[in-house]
mmCIF file of the N, C-alpha and C atoms, coordinates in Angstrom:
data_MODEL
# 
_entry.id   MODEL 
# 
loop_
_atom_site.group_PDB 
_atom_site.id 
_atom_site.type_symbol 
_atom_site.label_atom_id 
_atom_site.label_alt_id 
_atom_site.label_comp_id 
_atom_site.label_asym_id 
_atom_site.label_entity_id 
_atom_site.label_seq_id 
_atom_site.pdbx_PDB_ins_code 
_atom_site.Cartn_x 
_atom_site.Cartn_y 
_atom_site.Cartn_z 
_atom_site.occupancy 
_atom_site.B_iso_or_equiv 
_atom_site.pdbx_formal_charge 
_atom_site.auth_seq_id 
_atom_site.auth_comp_id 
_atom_site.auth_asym_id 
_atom_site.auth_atom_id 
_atom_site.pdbx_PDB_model_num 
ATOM 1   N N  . UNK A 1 1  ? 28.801 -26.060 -4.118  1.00 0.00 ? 1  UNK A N  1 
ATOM 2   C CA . UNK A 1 1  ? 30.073 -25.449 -4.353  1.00 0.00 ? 1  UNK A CA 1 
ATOM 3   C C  . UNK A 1 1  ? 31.222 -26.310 -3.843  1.00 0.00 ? 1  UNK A C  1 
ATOM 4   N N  . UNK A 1 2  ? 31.046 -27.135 -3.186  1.00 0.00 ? 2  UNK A N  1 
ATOM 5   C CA . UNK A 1 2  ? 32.185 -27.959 -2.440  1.00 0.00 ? 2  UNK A CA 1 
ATOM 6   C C  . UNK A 1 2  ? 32.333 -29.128 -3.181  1.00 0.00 ? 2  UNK A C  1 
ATOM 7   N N  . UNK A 1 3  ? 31.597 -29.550 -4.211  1.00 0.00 ? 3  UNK A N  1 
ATOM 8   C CA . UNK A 1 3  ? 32.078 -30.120 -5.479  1.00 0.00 ? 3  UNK A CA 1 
ATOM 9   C C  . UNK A 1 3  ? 32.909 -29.600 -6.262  1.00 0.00 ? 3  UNK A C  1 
ATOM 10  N N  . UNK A 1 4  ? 32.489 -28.311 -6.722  1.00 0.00 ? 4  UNK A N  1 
ATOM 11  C CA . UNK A 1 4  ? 33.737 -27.874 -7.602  1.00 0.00 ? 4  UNK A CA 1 
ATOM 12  C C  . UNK A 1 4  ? 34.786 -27.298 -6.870  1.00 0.00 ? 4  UNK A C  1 
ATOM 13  N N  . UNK A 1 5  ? 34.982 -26.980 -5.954  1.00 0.00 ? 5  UNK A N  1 
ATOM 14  C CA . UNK A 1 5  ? 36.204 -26.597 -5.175  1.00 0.00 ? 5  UNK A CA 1 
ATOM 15  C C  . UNK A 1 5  ? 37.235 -27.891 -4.961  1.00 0.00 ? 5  UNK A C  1 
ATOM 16  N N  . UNK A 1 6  ? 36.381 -28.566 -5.226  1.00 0.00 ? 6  UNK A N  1 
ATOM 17  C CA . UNK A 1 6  ? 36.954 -30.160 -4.393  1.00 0.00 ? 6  UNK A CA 1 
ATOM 18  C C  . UNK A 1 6  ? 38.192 -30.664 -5.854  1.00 0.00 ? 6  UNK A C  1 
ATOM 19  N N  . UNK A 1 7  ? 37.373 -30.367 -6.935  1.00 0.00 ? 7  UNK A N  1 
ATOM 20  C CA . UNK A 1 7  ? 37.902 -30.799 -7.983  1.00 0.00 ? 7  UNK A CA 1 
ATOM 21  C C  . UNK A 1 7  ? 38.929 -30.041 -9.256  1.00 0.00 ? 7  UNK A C  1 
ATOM 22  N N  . UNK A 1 8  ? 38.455 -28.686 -8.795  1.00 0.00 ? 8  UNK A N  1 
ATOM 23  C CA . UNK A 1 8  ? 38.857 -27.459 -9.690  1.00 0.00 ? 8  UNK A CA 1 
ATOM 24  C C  . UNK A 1 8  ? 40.690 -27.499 -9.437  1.00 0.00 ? 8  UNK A C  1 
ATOM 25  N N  . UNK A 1 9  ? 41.094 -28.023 -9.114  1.00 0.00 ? 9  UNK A N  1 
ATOM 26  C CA . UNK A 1 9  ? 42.462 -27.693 -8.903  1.00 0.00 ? 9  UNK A CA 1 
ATOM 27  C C  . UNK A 1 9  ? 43.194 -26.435 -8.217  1.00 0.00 ? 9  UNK A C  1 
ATOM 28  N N  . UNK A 1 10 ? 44.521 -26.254 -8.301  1.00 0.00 ? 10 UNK A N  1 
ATOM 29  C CA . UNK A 1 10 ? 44.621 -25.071 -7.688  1.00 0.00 ? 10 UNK A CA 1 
ATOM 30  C C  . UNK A 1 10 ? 44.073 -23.374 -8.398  1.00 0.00 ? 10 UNK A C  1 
ATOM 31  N N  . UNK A 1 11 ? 43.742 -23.298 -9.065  1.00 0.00 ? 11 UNK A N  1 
ATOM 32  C CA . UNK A 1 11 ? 43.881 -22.351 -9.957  1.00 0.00 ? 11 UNK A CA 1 
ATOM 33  C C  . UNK A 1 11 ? 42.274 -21.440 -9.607  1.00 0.00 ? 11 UNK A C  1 
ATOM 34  N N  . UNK A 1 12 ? 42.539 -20.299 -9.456  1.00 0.00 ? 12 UNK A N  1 
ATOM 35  C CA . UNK A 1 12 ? 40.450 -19.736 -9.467  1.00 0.00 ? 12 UNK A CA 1 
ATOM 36  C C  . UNK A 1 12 ? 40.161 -19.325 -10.682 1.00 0.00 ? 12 UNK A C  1 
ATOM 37  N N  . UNK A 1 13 ? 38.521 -19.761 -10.461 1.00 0.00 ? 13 UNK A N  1 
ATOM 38  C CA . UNK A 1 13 ? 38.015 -20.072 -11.884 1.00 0.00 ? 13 UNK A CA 1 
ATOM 39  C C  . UNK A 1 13 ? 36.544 -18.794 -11.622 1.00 0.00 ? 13 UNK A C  1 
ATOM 40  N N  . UNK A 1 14 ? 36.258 -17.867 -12.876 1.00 0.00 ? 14 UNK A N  1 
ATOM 41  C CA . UNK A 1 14 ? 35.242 -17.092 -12.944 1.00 0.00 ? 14 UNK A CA 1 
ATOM 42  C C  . UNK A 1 14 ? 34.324 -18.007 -13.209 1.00 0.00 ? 14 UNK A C  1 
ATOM 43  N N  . UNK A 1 15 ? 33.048 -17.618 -12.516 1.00 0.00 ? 15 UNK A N  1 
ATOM 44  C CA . UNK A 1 15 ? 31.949 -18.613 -12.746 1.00 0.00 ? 15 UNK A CA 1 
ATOM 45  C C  . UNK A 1 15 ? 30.560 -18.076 -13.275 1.00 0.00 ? 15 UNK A C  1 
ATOM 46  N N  . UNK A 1 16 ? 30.324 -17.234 -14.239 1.00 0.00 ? 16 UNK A N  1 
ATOM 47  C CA . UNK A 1 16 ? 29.861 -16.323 -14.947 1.00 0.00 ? 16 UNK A CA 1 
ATOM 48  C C  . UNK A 1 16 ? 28.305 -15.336 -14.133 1.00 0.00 ? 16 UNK A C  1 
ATOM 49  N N  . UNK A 1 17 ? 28.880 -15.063 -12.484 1.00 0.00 ? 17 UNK A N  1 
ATOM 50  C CA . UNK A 1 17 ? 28.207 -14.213 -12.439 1.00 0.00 ? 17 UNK A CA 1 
ATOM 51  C C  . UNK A 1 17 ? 28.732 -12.675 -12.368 1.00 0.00 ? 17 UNK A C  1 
ATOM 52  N N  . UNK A 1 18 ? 27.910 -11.886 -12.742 1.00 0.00 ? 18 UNK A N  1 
ATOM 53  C CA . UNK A 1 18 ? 28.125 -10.463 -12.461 1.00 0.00 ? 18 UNK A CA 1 
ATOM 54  C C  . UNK A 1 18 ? 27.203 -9.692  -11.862 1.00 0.00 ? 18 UNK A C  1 
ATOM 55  N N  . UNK A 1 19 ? 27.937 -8.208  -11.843 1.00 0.00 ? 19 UNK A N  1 
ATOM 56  C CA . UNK A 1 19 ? 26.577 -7.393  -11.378 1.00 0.00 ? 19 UNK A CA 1 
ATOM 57  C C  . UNK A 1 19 ? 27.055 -5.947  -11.741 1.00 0.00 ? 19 UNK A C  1 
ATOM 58  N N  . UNK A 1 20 ? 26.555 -4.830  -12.111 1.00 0.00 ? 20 UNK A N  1 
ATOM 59  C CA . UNK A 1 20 ? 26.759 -3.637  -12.718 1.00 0.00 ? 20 UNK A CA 1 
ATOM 60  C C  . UNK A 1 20 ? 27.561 -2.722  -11.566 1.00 0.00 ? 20 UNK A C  1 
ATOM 61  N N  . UNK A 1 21 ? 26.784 -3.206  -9.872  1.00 0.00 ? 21 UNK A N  1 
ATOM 62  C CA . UNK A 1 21 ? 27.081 -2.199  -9.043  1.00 0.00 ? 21 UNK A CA 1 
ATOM 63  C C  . UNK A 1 21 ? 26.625 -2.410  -7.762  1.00 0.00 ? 21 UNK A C  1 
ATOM 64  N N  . UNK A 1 22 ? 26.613 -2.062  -7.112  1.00 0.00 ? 22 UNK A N  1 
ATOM 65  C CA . UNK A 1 22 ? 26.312 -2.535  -5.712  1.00 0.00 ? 22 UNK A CA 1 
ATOM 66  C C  . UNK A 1 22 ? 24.571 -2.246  -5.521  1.00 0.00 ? 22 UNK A C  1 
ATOM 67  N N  . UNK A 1 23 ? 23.642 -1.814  -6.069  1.00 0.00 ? 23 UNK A N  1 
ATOM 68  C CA . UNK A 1 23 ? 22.615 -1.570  -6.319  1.00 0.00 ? 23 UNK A CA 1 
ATOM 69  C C  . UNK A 1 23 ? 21.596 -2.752  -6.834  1.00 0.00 ? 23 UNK A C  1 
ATOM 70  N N  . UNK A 1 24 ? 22.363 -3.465  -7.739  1.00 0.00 ? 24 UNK A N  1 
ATOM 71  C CA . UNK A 1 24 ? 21.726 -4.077  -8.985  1.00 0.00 ? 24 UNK A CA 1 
ATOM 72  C C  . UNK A 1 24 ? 22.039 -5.588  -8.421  1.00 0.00 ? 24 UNK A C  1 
ATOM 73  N N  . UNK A 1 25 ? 21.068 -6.609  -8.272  1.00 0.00 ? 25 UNK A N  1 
ATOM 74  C CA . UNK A 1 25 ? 21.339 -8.048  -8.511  1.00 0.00 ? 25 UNK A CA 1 
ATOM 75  C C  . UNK A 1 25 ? 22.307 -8.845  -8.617  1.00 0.00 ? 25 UNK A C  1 
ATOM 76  N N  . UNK A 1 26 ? 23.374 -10.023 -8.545  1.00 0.00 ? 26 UNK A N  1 
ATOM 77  C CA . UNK A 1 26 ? 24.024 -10.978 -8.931  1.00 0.00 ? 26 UNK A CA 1 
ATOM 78  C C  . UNK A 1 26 ? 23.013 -11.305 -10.358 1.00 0.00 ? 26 UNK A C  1 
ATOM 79  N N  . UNK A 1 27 ? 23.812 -11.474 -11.274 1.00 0.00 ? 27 UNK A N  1 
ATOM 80  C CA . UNK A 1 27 ? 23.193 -12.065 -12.668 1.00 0.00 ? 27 UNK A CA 1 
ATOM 81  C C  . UNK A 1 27 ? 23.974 -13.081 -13.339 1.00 0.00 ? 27 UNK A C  1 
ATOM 82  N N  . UNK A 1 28 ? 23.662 -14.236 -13.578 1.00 0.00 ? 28 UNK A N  1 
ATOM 83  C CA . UNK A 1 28 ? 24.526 -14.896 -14.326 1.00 0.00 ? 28 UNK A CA 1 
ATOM 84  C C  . UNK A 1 28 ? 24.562 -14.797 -15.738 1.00 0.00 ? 28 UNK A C  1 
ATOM 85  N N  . UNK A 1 29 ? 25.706 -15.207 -16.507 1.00 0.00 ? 29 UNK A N  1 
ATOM 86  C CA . UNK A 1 29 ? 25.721 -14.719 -18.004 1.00 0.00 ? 29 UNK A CA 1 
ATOM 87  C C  . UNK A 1 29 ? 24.631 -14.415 -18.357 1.00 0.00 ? 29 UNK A C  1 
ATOM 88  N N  . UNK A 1 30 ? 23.445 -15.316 -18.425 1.00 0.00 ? 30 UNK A N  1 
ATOM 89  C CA . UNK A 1 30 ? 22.662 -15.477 -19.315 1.00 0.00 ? 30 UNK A CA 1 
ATOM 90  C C  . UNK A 1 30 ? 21.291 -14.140 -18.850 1.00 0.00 ? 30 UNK A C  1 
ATOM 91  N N  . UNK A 1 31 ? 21.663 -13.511 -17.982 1.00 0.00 ? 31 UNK A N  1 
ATOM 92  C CA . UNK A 1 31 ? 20.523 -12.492 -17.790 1.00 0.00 ? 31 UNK A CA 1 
ATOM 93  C C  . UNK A 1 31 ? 20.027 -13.186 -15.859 1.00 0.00 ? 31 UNK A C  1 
ATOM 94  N N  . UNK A 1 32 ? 19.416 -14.608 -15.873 1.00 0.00 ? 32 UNK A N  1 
ATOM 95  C CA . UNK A 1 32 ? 19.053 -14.731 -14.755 1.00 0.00 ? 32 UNK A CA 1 
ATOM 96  C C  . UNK A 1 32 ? 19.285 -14.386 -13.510 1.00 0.00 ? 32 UNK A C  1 
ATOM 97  N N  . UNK A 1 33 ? 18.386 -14.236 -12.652 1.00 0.00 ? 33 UNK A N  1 
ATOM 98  C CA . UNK A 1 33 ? 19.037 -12.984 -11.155 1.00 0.00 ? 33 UNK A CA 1 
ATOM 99  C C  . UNK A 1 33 ? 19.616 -14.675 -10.553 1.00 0.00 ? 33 UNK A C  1 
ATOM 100 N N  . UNK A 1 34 ? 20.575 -14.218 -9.964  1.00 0.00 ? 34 UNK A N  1 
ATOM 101 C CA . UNK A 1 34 ? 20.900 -15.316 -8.688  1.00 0.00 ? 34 UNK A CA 1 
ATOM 102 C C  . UNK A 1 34 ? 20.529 -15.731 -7.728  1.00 0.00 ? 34 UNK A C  1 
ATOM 103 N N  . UNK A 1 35 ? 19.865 -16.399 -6.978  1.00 0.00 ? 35 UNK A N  1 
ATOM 104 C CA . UNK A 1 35 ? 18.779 -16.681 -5.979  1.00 0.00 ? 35 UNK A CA 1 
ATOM 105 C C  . UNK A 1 35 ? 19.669 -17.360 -4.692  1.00 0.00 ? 35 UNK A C  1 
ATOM 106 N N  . UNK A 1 36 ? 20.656 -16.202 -4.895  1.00 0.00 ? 36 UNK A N  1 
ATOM 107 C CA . UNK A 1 36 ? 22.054 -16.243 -3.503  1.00 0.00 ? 36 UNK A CA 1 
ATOM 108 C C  . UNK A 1 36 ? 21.853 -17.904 -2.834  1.00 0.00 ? 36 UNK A C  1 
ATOM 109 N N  . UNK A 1 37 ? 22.312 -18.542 -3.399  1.00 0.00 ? 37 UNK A N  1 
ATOM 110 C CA . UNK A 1 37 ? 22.077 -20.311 -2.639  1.00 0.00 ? 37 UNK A CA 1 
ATOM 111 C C  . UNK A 1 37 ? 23.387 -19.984 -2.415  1.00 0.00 ? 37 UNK A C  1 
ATOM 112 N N  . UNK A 1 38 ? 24.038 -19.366 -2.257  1.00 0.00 ? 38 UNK A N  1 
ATOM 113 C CA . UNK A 1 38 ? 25.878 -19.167 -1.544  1.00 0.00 ? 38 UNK A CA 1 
ATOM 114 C C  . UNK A 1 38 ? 26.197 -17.852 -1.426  1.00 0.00 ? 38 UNK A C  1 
ATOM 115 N N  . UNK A 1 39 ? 26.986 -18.073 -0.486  1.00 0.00 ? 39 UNK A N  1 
ATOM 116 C CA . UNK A 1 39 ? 27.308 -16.430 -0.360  1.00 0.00 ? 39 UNK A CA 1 
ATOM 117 C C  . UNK A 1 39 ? 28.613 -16.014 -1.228  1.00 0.00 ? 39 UNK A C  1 
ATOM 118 N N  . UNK A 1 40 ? 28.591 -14.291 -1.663  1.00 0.00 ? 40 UNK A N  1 
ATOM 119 C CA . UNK A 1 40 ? 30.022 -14.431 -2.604  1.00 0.00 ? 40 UNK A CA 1 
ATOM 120 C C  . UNK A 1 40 ? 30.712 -13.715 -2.003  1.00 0.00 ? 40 UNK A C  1 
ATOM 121 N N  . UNK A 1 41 ? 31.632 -13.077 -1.795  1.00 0.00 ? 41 UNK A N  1 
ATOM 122 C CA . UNK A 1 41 ? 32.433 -12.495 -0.808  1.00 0.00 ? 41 UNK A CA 1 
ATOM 123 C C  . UNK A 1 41 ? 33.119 -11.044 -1.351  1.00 0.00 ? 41 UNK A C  1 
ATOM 124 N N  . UNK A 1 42 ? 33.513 -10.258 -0.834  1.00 0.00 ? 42 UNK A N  1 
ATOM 125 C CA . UNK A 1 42 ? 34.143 -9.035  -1.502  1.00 0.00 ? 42 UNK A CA 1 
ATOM 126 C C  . UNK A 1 42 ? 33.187 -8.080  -2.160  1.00 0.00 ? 42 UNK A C  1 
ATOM 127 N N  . UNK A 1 43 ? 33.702 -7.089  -3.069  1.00 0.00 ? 43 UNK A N  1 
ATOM 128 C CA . UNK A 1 43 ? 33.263 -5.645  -3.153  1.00 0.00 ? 43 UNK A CA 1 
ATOM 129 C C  . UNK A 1 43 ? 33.397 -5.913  -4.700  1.00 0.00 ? 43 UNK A C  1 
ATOM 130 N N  . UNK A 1 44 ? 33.547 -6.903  -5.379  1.00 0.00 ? 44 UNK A N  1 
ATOM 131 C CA . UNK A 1 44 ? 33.919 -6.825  -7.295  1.00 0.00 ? 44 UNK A CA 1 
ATOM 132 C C  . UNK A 1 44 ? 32.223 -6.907  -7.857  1.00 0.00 ? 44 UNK A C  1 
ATOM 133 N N  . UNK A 1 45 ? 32.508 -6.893  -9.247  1.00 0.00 ? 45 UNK A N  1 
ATOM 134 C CA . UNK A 1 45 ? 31.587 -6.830  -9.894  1.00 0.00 ? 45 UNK A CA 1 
ATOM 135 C C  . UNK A 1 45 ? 31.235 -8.489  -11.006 1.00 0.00 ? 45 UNK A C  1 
ATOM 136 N N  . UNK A 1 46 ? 32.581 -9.166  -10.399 1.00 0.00 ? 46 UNK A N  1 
ATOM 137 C CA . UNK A 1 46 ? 32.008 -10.596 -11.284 1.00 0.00 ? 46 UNK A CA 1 
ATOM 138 C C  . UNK A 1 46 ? 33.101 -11.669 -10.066 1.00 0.00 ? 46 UNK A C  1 
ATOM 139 N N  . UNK A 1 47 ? 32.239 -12.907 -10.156 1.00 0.00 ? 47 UNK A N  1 
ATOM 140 C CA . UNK A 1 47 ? 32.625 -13.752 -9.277  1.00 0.00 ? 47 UNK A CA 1 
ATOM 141 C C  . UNK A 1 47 ? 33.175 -14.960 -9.378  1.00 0.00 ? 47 UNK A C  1 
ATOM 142 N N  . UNK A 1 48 ? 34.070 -14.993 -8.677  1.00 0.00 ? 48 UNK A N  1 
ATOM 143 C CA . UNK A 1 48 ? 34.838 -16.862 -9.227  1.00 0.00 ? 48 UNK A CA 1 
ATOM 144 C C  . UNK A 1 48 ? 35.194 -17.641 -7.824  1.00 0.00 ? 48 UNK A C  1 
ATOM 145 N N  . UNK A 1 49 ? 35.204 -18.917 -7.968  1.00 0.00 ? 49 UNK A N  1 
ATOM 146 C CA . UNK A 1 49 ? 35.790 -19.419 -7.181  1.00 0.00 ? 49 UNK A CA 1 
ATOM 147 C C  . UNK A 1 49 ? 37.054 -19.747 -6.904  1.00 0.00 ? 49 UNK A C  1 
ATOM 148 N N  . UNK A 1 50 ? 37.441 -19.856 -5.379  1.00 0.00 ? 50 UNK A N  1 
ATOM 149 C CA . UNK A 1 50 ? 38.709 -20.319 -4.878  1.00 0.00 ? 50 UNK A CA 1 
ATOM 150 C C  . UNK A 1 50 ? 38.747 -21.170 -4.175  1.00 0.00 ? 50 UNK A C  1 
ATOM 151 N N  . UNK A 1 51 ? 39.940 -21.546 -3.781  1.00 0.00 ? 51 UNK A N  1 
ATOM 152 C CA . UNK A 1 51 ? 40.223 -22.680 -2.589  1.00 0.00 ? 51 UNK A CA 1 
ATOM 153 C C  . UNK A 1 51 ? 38.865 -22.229 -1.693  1.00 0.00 ? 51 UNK A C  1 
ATOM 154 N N  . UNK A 1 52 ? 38.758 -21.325 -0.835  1.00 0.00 ? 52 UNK A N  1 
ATOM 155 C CA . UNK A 1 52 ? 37.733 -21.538 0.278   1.00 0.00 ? 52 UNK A CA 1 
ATOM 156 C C  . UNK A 1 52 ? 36.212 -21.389 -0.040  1.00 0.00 ? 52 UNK A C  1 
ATOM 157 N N  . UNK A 1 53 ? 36.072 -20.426 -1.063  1.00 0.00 ? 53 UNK A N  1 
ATOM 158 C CA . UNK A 1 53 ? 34.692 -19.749 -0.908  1.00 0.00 ? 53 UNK A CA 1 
ATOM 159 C C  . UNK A 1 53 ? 34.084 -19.197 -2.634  1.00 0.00 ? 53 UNK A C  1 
ATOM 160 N N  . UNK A 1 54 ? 33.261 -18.694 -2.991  1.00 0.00 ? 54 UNK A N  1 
ATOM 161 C CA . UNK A 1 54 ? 33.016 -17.818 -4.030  1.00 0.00 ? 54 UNK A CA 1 
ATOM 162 C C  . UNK A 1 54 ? 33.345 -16.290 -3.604  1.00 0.00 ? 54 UNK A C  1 
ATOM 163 N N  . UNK A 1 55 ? 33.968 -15.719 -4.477  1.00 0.00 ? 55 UNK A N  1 
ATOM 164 C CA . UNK A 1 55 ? 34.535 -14.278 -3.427  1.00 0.00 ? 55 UNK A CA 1 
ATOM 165 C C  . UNK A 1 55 ? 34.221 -12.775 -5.228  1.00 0.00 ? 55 UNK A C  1 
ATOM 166 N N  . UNK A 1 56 ? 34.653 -12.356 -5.130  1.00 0.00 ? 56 UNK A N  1 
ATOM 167 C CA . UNK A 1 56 ? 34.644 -11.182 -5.963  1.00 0.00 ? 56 UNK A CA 1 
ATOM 168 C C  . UNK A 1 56 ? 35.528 -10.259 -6.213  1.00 0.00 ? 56 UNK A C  1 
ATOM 169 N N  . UNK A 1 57 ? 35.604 -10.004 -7.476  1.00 0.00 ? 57 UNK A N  1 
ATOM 170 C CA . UNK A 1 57 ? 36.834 -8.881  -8.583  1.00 0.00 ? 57 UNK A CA 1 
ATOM 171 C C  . UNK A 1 57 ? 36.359 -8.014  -9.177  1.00 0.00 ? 57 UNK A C  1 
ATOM 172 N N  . UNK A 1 58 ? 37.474 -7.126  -9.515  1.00 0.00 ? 58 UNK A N  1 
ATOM 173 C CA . UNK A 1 58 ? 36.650 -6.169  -10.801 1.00 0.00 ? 58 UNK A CA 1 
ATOM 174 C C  . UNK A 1 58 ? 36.372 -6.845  -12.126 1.00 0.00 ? 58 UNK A C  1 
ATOM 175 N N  . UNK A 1 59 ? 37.242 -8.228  -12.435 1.00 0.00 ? 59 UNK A N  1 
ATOM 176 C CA . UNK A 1 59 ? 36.977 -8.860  -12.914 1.00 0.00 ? 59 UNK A CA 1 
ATOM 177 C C  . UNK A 1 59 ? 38.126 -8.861  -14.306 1.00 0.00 ? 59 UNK A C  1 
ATOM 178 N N  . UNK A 1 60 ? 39.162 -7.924  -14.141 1.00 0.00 ? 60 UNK A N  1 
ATOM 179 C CA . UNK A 1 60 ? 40.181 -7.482  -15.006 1.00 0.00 ? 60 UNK A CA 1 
ATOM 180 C C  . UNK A 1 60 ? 40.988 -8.122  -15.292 1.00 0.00 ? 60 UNK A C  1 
ATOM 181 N N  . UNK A 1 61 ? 41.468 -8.977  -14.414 1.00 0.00 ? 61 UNK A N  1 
ATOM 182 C CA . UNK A 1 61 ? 42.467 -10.294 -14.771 1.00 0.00 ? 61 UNK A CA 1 
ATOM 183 C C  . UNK A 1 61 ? 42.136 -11.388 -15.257 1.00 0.00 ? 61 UNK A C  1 
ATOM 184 N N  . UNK A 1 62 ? 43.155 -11.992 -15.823 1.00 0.00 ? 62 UNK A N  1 
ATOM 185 C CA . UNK A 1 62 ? 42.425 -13.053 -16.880 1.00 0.00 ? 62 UNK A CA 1 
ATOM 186 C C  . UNK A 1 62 ? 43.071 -14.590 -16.253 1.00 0.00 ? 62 UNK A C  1 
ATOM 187 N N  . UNK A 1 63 ? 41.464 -15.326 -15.988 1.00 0.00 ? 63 UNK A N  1 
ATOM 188 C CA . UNK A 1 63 ? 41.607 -16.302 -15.317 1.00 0.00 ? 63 UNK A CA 1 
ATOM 189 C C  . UNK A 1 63 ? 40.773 -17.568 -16.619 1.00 0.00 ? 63 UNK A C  1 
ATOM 190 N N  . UNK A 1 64 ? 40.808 -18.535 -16.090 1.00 0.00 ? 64 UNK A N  1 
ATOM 191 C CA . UNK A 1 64 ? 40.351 -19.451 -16.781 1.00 0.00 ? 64 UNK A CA 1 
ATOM 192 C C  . UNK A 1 64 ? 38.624 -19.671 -16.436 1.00 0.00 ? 64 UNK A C  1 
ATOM 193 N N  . UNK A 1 65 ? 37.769 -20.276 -16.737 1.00 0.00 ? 65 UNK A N  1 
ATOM 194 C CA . UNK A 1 65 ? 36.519 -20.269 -16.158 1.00 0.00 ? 65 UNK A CA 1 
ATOM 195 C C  . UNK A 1 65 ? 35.460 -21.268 -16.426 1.00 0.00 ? 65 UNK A C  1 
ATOM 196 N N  . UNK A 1 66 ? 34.506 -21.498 -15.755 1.00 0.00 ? 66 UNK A N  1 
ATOM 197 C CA . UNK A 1 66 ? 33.647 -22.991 -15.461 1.00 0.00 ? 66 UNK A CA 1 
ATOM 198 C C  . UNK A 1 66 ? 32.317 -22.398 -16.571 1.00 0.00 ? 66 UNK A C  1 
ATOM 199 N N  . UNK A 1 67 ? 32.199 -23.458 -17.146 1.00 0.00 ? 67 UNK A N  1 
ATOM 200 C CA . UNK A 1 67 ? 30.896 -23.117 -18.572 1.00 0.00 ? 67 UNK A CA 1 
ATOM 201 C C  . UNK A 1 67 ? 29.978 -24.593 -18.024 1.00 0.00 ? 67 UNK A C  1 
ATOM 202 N N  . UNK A 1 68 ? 28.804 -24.489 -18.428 1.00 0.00 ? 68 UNK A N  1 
ATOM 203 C CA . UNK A 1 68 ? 27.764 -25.254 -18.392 1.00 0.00 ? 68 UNK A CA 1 
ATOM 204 C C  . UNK A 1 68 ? 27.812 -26.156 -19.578 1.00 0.00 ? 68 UNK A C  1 
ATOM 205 N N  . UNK A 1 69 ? 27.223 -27.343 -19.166 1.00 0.00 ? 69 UNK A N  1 
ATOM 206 C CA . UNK A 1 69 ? 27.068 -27.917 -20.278 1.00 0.00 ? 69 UNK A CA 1 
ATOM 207 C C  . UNK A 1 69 ? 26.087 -28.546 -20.350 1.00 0.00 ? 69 UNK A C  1 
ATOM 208 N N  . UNK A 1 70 ? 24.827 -28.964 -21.194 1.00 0.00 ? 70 UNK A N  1 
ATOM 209 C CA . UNK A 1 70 ? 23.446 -29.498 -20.596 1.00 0.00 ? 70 UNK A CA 1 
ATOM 210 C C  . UNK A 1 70 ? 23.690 -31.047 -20.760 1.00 0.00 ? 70 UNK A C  1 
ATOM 211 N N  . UNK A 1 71 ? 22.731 -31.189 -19.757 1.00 0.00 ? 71 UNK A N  1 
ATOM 212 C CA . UNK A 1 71 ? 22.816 -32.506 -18.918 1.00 0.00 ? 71 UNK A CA 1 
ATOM 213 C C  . UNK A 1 71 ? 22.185 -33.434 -20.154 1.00 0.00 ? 71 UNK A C  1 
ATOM 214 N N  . UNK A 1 72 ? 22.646 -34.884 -20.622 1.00 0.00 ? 72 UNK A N  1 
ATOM 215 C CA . UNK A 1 72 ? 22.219 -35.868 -21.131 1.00 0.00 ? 72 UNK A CA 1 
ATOM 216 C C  . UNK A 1 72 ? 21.645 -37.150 -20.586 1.00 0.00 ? 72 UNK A C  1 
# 
């Protein structure tokens, strides 16, 4: 994570995980559970990064966001 923080500019970026509820898993877009290699911060239901940390929203505001791209 301190790669893309390093480089992301000022702006926070959603980084396509979610979760239904405080019950249920971190999931990233694609269905896969998250295998917490970072911690995310806050009480939301989808997660992005900022200047310090990965933290959490309801996810209602509209931010810009980090997509995968496969490796060549």
């Amino acid at each position: 994570m301190s790669f893309l923080r390093r480089y992301k500019g000022p702006a926070d970026y959603w980084i396509g995980l979610q979760k239904m509820n405080d019950q249920e898993p971190w999931r990233w877009i694609d269905g896969t559970i998250f295998n917490n290699w970072f911690k995310i911060w806050g009480g939301g239901e989808c997660a992005y990064i900022n200047h310090q940390s990965v933290a959490s929203s309801s996810g209602r505001s509209e931010e810009p966001w980090i997509c995968s791209k496969p490796f060549r």
